[in-house]
C-alpha positions in Angstrom: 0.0 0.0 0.0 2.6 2.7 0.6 5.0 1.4 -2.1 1.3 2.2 -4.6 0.8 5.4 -2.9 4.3 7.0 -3.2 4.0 6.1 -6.9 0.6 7.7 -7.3 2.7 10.7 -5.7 5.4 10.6 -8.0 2.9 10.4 -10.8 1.0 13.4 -9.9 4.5 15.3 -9.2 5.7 14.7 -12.9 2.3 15.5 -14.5 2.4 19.0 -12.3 5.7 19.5 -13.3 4.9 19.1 -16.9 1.9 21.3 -16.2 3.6 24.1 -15.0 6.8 23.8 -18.1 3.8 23.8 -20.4 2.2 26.7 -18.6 5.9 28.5 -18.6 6.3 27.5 -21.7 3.2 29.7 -23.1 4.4 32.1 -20.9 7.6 32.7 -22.7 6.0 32.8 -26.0 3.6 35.1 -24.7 6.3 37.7 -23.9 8.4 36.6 -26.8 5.3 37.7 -29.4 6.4 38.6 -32.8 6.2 42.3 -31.8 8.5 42.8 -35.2 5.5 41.6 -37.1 3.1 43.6 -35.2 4.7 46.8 -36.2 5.3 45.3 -40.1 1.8 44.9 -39.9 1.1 48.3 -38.9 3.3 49.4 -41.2 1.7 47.8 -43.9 -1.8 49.1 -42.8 -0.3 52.3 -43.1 1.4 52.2 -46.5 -2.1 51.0 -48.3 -3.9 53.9 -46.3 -1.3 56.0 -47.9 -1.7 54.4 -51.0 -5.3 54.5 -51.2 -5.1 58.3 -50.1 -2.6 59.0 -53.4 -5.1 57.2 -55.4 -7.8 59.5 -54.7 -5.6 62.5 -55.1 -4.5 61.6 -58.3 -8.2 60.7 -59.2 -9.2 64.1 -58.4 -6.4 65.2 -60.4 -7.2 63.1 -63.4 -11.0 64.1 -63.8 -9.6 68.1 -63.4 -7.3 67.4 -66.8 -10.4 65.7 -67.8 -12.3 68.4 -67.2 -10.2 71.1 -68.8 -9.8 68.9 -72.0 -13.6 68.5 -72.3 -14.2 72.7 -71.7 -11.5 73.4 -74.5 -13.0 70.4 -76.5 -16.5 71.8 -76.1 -15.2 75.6 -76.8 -13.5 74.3 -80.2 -17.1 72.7 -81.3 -19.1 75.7 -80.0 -16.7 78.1 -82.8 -17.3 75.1 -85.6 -21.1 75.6 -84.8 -20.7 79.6 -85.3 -18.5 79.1 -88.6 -20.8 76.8 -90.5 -24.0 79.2 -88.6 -22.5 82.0 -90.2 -21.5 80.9 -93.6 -25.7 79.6 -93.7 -26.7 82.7 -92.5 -25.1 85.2 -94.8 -21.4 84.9 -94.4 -21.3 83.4 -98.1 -22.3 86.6 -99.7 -20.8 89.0 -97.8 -17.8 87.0 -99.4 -19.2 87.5 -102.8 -20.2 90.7 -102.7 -16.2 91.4 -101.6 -15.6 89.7 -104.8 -17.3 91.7 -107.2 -16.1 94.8 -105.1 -12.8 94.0 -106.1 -13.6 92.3 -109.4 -15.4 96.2 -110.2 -12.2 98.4 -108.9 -9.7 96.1 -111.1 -11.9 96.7 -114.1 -11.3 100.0 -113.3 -7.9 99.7 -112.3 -7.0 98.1 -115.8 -8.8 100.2 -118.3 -6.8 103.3 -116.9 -3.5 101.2 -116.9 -3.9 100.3 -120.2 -4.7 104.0 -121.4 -1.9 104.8 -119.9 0.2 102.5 -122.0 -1.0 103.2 -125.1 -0.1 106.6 -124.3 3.7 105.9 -123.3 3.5 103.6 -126.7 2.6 106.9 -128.8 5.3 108.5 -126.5 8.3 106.2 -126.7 7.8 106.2 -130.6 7.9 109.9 -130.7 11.0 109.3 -128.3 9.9 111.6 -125.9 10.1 108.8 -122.8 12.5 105.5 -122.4 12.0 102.3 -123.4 12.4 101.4 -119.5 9.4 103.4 -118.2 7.0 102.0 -121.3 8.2 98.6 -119.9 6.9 99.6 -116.4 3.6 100.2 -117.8 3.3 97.1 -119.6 4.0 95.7 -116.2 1.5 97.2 -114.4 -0.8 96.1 -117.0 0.6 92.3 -117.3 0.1 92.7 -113.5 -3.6 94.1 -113.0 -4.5 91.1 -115.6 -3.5 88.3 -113.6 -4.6 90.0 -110.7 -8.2 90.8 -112.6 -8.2 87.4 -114.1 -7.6 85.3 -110.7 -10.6 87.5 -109.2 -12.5 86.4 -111.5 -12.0 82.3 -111.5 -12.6 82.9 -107.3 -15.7 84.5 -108.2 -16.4 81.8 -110.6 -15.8 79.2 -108.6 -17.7 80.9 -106.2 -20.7 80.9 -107.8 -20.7 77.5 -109.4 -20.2 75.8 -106.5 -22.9 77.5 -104.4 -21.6 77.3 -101.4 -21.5 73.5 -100.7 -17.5 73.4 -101.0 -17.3 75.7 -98.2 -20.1 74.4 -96.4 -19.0 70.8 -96.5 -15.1 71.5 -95.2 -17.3 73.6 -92.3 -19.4 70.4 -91.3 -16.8 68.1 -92.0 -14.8 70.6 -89.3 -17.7 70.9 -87.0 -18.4 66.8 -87.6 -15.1 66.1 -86.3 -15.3 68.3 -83.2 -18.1 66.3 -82.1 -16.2 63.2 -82.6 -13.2 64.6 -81.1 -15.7 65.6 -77.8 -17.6 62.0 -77.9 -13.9 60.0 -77.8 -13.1 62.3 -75.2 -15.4 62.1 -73.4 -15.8 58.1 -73.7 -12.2 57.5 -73.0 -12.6 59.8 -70.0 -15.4 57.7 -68.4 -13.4 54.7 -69.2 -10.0 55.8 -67.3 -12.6 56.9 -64.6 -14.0 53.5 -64.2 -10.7 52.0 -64.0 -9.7 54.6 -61.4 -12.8 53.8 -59.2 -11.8 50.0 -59.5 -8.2 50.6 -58.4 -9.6 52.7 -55.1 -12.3 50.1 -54.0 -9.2 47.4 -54.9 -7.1 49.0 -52.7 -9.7 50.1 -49.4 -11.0 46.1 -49.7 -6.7 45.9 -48.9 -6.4 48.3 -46.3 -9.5 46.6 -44.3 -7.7 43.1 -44.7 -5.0 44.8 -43.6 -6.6 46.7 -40.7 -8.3 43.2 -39.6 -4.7 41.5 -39.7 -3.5 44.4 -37.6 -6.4 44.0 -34.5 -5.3 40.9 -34.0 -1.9 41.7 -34.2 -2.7 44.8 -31.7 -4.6 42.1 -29.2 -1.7 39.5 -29.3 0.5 42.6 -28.1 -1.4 44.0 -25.2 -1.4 40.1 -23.6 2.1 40.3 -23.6 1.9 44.0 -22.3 -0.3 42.6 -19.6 1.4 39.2 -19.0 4.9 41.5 -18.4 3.0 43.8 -15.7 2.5 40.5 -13.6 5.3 38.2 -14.4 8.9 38.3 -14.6 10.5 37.4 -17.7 12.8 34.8 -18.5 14.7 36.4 -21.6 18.1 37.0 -22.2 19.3 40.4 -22.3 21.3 40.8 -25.2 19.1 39.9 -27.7 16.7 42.8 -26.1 19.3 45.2 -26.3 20.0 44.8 -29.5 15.8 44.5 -30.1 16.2 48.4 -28.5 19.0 49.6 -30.0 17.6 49.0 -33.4 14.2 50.1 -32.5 15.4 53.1 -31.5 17.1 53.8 -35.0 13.6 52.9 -36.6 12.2 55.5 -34.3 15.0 58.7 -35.2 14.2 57.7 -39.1 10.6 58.2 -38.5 11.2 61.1 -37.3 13.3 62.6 -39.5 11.4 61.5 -42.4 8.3 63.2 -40.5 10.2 66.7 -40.3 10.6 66.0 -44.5 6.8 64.8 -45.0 5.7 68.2 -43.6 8.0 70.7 -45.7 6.8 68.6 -48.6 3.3 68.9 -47.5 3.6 72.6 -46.9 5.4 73.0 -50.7 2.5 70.7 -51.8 -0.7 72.8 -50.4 1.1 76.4 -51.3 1.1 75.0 -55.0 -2.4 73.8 -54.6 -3.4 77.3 -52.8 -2.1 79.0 -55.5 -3.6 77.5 -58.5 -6.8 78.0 -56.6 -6.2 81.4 -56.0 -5.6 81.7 -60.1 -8.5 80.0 -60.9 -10.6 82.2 -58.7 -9.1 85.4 -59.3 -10.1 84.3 -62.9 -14.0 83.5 -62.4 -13.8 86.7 -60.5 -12.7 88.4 -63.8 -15.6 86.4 -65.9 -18.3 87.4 -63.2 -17.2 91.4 -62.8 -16.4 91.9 -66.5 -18.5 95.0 -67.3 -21.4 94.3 -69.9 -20.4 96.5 -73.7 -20.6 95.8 -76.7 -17.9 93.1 -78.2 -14.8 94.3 -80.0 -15.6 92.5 -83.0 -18.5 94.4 -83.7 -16.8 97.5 -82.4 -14.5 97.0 -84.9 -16.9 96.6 -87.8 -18.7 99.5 -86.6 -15.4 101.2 -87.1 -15.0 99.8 -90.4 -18.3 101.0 -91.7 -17.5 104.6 -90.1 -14.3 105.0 -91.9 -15.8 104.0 -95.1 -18.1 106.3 -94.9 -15.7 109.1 -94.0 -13.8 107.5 -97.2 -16.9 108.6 -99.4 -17.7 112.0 -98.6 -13.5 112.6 -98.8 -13.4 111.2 -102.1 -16.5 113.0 -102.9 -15.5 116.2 -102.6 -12.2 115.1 -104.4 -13.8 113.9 -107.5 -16.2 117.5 -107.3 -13.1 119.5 -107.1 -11.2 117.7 -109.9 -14.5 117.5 -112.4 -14.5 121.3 -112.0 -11.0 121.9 -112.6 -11.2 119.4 -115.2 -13.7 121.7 -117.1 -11.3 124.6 -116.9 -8.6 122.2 -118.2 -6.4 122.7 -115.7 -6.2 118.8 -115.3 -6.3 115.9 -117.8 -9.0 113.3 -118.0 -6.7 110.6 -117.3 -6.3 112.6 -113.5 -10.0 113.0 -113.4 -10.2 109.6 -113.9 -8.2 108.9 -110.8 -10.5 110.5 -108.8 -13.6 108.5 -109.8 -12.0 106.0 -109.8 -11.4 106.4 -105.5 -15.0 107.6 -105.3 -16.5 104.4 -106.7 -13.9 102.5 -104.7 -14.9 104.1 -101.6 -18.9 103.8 -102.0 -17.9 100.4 -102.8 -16.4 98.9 -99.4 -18.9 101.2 -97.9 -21.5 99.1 -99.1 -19.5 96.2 -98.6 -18.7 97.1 -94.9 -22.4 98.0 -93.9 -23.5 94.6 -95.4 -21.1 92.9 -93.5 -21.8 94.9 -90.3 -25.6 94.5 -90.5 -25.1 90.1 -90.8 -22.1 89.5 -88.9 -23.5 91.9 -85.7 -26.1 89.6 -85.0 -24.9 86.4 -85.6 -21.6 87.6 -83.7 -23.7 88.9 -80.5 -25.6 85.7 -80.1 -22.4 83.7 -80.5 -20.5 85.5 -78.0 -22.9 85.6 -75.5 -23.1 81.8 -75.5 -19.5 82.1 -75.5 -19.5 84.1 -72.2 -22.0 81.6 -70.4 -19.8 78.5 -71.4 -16.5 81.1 -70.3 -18.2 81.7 -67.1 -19.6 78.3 -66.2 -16.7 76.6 -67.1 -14.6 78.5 -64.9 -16.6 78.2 -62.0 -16.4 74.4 -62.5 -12.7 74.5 -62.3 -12.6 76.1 -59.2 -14.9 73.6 -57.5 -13.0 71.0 -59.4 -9.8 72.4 -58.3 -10.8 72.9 -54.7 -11.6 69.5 -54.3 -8.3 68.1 -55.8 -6.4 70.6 -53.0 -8.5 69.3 -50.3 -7.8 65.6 -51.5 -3.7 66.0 -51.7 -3.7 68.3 -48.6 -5.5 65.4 -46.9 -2.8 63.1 -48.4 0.0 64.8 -47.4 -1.3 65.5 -43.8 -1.4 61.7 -43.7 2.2 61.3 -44.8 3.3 63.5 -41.9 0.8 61.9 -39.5 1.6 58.5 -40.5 5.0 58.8 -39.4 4.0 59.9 -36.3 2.0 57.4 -35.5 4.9 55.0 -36.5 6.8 56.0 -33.6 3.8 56.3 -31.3 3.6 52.2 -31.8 7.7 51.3 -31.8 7.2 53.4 -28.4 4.4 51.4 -27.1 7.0 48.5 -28.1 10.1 50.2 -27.1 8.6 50.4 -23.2 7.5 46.2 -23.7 11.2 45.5 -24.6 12.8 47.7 -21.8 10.5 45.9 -19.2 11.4 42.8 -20.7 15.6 44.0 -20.4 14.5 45.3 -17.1 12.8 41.7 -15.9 15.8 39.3 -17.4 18.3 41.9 -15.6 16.2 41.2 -12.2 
């Protein structure tokens, strides 16, 4: 009987034993935890926040580009719309009636050029000028021709074609504006989609991530509480050296904190000041006094000058017909004058046709112009507010992240130095 019961003792000694190595045992690997791992982890959380934050910052940027492409793409259609508008509405024979203008003063132009040869023909034979200046004349002749003659095929050409040439090269133009916005506007959407497929991608990542991390963070703060009752076990060079190199870690956050935040602050003052541009521009659109365009100042000019033109030459061609009379002037002078006068009644006809089209076809255009100008701009500075806000919000993260490094490898730093401080008990 006592032989059994002092091996029943012995028994229950070894299984106790075994118990309590076991129950050492999880207590060593309980302040042993991978604490390297739990700040990779965090680390890793951190870069694919950091990540998904330069995502949507570059997002923001992209549909701003985007945005400015389609506003220049939709200006460019909006001036093919007013070309081919035009040219249907009048343009077309404004351009003809320029034509014959010019078509009428060559005529003109030529029949007193060749008088004037014939003359220095009868001239040169009688010897009375030089072969050289009867030359000249047949230049100017040779030249008013081709001049005359190439007038004439335009005119032509003109005419026979209707308008369709002209008109077709103008919707073909305005046709491949629309295109141009359509492709722009599909690939946009496209890049878009992708863009929204890369964020989600990458915040489904971060919440892995920030999963992996809790229970990281849980494993940690047992062995933060298992070290505030128990004594630890662990040699004390390896925490030493655990320490030393934290502590390194720990001085490069830092530093690279101190560089995050000039880069932020060189980041949001280029931001700030493309928003300030863009604002101080609306601000132009929306305070910009309401007169009359300079185009149809400047026809309005036109048209005043040509009619100062007329009564100029008007009084001209009066004085030289009554000098003329007295024959203190040839015909061939008096010729020169009418010939101004019908040049100058002419373009005034020409001007005040062009003047009474163009005006209104030119103030509806430009007022629609204006309200694209103005809405457009106030679109980019919304747009670009919200693409300061997004990389001011990424590069305050930078900065913060860093911190927030050496907020955790302190939290770890004070579980190693109670562990250095426990072996050296």
């Amino acid at each position: 009987m006592f032989i059994f019961t002092r091996r029943l003792v012995c028994l229950l000694v070894f299984y106790f034993l075994n118990c309590l190595s076991v129950f050492a045992q999880n207590e060593a690997d309980i302040r042993t935890a991978d604490w390297q791992g739990y700040l990779d982890s965090h680390t890793q959380w951190l870069t694919a926040r950091q990540q998904h934050a330069r995502l949507v910052a570059e997002d923001a940027a992209a549909k701003l580009d985007w945005q400015l492409q389609k506003s220049a793409a939709q200006r460019d259609l909006i001036l093919h719309e007013y070309a081919l508008e035009a040219d249907l509405n009048g343009l077309r024979e404004v351009r003809l009636t320029g034509l014959k203008n010019e078509i009428v003063i060559l005529v003109e132009k030529l029949k007193q050029a060749q008088v004037r040869r014939d003359w220095s023909v009868k001239l040169a034979n009688r010897g009375l000028i030089s072969q050289k200046e009867l030359e000249a004349d047949e230049i100017a002749v040779e030249r008013l021709s081709g001049q005359l003659q190439s007038k004439q095929d335009e005119l032509h050409s003109e005419q026979e074609m209707s308008g369709m040439s002209t008109q077709a090269e103008l919707v073909i133009a305005r046709d491949r504006a629309r295109s141009a916005m359509a492709k722009l506007e599909s690939d946009g959407r496209m890049a878009e989609s992708i863009r929204r497929k890369t964020i989600e991608h990458k915040q489904q990542e971060v919440n892995q991530l920030h999963l992996t991390l809790r229970q990281k963070q849980m494993d940690f703060e047992r062995l933060r509480t298992l070290l505030a009752q128990q004594e630890s076990t662990v040699g004390t060079d390896q925490h030493r050296r655990e320490i030393q190199k934290l502590q390194e870690d720990m001085q490069a956050n830092e530093e690279a904190e101190v560089q995050a935040r000039s880069q932020r602050d060189k980041e949001v003052a280029h931001w700030h000041q493309r928003l300030a541009k863009v604002q101080q521009s609306l601000a132009n659109f929306e305070n910009k006094p309401s007169r009359k365009a300079p185009e149809i100042q400047i026809l309005e000019a036109a048209v005043q000058s040509a009619q100062e033109k007329v009564n100029q030459s008007i009084q001209n061609e009066s004085w030289a017909s009554r000098v003329k009379k007295k024959g203190f002037i040839t015909q061939v002078l008096y010729e020169k004058y009418s010939l101004a006068l019908l040049e100058a009644r002419l373009n005034l006809n020409y001007q005040q046709q062009k003047l009474q089209i163009e005006s209104g076809l030119l103030t509806t255009h430009l007022n629609r112009l204006e309200r694209f100008d103005l809405n457009a701009a106030r679109q980019e500075v919304d747009t670009v507010k919200g693409v300061a806000a997004c990389y001011e919000s990424y590069s305050r993260f930078i900065a913060e992240r860093h911190r927030e490094q050496v907020s955790r490898q302190l939290a770890v730093l004070g579980v190693l130095k109670l562990i250095a401080q426990g072996s050296a008990d």
